[in-house]
TIRO-2110 file (N, C-alpha, C; in Angstrom, 1 decimal):
// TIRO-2110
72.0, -103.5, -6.4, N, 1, A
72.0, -104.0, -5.0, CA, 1, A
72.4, -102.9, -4.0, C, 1, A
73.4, -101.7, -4.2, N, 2, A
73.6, -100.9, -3.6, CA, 2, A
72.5, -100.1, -3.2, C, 2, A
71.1, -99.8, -4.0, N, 3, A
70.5, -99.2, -3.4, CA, 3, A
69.5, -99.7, -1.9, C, 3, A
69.2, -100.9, -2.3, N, 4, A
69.0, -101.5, -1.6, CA, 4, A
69.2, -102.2, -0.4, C, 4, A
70.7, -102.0, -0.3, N, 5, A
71.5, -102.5, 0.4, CA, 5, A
71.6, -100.7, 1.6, C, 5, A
71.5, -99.6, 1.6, N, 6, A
71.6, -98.5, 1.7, CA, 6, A
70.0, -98.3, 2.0, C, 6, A
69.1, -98.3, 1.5, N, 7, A
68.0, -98.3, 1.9, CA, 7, A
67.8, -99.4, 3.5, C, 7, A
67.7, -100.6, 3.5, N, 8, A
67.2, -101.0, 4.5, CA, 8, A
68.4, -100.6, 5.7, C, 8, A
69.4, -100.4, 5.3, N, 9, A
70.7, -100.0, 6.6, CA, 9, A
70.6, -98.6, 7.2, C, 9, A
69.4, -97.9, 6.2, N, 10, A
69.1, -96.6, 7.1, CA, 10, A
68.0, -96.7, 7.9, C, 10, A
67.5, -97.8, 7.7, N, 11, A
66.3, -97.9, 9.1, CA, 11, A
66.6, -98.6, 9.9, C, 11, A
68.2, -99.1, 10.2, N, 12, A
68.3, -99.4, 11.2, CA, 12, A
68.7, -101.1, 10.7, C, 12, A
68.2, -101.4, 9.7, N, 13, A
68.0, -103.0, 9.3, CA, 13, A
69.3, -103.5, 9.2, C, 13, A
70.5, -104.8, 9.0, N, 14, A
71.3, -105.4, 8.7, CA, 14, A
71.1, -105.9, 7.4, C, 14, A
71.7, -105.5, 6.4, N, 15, A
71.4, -106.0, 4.9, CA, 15, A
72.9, -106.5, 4.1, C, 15, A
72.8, -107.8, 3.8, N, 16, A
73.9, -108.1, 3.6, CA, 16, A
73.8, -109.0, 2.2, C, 16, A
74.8, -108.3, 1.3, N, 17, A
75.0, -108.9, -0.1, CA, 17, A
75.5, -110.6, 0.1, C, 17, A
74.5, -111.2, -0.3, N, 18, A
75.1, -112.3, -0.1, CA, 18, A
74.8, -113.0, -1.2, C, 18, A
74.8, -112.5, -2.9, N, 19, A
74.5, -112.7, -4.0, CA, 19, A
75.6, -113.7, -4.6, C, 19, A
77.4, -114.1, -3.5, N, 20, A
78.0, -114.7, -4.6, CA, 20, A
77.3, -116.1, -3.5, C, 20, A
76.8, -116.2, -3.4, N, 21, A
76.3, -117.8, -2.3, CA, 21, A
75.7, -118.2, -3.8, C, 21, A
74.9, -117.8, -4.3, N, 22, A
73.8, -118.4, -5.7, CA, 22, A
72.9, -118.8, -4.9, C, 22, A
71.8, -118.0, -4.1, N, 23, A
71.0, -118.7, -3.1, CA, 23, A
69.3, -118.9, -3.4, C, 23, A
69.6, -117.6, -5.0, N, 24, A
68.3, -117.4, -5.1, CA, 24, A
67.5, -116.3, -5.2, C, 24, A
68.5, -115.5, -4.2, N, 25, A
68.3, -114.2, -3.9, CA, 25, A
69.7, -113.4, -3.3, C, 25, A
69.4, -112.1, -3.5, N, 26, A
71.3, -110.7, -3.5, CA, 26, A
71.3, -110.7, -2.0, C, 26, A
70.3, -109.9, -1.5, N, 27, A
70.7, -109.4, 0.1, CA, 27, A
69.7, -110.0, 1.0, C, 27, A
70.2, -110.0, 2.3, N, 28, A
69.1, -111.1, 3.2, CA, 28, A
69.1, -109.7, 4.2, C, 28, A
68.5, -109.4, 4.9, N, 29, A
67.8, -108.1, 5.9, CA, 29, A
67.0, -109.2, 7.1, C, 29, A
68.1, -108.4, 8.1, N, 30, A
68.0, -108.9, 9.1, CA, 30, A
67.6, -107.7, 10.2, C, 30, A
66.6, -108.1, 11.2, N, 31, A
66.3, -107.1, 12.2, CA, 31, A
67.9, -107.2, 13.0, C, 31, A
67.8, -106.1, 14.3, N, 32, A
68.8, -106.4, 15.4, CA, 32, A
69.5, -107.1, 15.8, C, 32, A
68.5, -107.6, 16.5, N, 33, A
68.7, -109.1, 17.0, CA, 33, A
69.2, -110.3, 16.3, C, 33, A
69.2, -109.9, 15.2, N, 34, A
69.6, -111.1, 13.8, CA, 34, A
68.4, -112.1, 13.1, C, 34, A
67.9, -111.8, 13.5, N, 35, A
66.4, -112.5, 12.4, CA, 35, A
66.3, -111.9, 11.4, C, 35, A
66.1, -112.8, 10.9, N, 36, A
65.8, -112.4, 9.1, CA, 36, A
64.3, -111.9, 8.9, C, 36, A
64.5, -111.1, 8.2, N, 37, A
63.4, -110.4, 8.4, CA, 37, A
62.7, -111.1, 6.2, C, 37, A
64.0, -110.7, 5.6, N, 38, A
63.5, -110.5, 4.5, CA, 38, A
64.6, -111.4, 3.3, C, 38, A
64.4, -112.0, 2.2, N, 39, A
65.7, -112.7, 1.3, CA, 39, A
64.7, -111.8, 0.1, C, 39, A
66.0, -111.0, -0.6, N, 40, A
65.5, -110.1, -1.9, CA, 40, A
66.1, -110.6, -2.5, C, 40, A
65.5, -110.6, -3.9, N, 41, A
66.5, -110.3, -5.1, CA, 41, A
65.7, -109.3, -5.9, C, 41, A
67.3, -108.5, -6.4, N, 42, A
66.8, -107.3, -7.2, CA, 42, A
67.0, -107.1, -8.7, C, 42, A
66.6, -106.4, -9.0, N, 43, A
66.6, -106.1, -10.5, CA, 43, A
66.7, -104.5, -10.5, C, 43, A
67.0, -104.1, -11.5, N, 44, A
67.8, -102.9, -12.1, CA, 44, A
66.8, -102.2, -13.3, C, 44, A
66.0, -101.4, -13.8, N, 45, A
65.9, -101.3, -14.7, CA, 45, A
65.7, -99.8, -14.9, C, 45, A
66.0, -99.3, -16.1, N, 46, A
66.2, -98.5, -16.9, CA, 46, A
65.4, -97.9, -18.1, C, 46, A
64.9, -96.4, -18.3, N, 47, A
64.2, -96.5, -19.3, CA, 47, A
64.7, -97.2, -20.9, C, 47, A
64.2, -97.7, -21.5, N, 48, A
64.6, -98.4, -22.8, CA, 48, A
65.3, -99.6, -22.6, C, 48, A
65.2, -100.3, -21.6, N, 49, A
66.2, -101.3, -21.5, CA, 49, A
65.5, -102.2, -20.8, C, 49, A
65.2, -103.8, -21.0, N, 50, A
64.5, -105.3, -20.5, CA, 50, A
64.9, -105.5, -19.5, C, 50, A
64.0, -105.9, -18.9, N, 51, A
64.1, -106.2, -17.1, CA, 51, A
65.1, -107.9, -17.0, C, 51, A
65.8, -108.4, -17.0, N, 52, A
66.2, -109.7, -16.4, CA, 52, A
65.2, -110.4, -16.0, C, 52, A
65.1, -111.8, -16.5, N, 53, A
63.9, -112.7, -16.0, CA, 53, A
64.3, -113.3, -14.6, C, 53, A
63.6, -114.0, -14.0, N, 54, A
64.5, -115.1, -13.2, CA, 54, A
65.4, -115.7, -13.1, C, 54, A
66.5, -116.5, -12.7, N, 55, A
67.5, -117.6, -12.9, CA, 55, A
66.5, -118.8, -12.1, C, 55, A
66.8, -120.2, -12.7, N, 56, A
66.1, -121.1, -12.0, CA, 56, A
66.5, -121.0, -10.6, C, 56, A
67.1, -120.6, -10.2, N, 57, A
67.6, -121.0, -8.4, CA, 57, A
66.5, -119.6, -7.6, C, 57, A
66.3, -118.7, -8.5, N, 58, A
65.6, -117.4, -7.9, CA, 58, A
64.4, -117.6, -8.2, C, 58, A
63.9, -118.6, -9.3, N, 59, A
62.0, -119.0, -9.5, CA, 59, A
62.4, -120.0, -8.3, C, 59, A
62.7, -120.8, -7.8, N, 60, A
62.8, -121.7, -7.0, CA, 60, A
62.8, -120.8, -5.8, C, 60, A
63.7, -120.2, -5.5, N, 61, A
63.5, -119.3, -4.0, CA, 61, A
62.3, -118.6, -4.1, C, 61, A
61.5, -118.0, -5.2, N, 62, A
60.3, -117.7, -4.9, CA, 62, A
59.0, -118.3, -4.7, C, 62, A
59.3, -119.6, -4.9, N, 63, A
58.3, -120.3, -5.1, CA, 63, A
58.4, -121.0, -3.4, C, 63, A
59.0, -121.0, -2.8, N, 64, A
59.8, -121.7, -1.6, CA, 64, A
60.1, -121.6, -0.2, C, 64, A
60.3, -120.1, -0.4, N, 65, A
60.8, -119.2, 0.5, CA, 65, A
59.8, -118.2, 0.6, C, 65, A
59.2, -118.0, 2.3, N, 66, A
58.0, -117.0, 2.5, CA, 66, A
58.5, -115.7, 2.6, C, 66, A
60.0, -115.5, 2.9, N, 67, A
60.3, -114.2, 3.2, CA, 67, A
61.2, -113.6, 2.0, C, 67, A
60.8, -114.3, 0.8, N, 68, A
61.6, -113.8, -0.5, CA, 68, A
60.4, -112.4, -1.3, C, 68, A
61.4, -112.0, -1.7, N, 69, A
60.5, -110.5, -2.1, CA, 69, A
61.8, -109.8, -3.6, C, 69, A
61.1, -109.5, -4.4, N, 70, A
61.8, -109.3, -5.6, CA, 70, A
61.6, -107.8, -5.5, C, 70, A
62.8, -106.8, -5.6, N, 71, A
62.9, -105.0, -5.5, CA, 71, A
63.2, -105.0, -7.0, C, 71, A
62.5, -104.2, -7.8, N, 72, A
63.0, -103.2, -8.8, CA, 72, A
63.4, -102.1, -8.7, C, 72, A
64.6, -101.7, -8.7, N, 73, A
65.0, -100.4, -8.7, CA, 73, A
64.9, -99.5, -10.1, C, 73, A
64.0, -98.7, -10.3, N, 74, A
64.4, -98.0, -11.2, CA, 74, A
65.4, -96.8, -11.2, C, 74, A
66.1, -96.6, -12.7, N, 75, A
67.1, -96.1, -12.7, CA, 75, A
68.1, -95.8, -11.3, C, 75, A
68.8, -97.2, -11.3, N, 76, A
69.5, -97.6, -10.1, CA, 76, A
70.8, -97.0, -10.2, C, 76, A
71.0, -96.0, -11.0, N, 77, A
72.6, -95.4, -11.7, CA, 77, A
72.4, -94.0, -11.0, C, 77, A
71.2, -93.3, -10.9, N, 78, A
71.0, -92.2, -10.8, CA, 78, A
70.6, -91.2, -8.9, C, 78, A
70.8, -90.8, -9.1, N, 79, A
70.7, -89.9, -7.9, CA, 79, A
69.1, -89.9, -6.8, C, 79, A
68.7, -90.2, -8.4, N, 80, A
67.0, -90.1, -7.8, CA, 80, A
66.1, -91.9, -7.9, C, 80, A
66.8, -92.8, -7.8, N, 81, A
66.4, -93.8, -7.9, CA, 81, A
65.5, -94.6, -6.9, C, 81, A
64.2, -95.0, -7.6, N, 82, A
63.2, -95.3, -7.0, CA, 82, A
62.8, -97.2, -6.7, C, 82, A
62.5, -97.6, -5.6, N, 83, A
62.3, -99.0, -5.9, CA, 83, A
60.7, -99.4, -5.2, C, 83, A
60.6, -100.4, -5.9, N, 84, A
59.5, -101.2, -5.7, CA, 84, A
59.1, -102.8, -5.3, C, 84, A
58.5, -103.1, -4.2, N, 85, A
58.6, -104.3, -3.8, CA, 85, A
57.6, -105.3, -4.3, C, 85, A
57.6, -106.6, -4.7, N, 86, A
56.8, -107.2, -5.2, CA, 86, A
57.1, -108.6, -3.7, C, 86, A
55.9, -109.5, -4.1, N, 87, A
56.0, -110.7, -3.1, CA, 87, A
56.2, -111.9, -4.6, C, 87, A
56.5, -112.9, -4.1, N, 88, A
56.6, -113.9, -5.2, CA, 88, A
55.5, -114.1, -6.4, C, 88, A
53.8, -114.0, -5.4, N, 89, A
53.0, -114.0, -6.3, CA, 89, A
52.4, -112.9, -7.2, C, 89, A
53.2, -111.5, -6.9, N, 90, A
53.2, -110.5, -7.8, CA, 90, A
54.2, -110.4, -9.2, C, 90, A
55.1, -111.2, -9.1, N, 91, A
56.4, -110.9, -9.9, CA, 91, A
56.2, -110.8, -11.5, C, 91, A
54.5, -111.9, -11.9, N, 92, A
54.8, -112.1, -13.3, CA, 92, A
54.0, -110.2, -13.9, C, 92, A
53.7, -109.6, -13.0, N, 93, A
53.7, -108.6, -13.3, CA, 93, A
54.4, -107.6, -14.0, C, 93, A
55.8, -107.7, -13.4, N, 94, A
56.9, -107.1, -13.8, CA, 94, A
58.0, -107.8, -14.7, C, 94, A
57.8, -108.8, -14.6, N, 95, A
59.4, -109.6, -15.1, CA, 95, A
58.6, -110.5, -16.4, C, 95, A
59.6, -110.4, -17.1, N, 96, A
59.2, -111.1, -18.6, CA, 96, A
59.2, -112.7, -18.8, C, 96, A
58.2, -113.2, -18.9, N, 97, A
58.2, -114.5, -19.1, CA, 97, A
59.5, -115.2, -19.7, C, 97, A
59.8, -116.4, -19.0, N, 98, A
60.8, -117.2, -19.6, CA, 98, A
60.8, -118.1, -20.9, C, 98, A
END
């Protein structure tokens, strides 16, 4: 979440971990003014190591929610870590069937 969270706060965005709510999704990204711009949830992954599937509350926020968007960060530990945005109906792309 930290990259993420660091990423949208340098363009100016409000990005706020709001992962212990169980809402569905980690950080909500809000413009200026306070509109929500965005509800993410992220994932972490790593060479040699399984991506985390859904939790039912986060297939449910994607199925639900228009401004929900799933980030993978790769190698989220490292200096050089890259992420990628999916919309709900991209996800089974990346994320391993339940």
């Amino acid at each position: 979440k930290a990259h993420v969270l660091r990423h949208f706060s340098s363009y100016g965005y409000q990005a706020e971990d709001v992962s212990s709510q169980e809402l569905g999704y980690d950080v909500e990204v809000k413009d200026k003014k306070g509109a929500v711009l965005l509800r993410v949830c992220t994932r972490g992954v790593a060479v040699g190591v399984q991506m985390q599937g859904l939790s039912k509350k986060e297939q449910a926020s994607a199925t639900g929610e228009k401004l929900w968007r799933l980030i993978v960060v790769a190698d989220p530990l490292s200096g050089a870590a890259k992420h990628t945005i999916y919309k709900s109906n991209e996800i089974q792309q990346v994320l391993p069937a339940n």
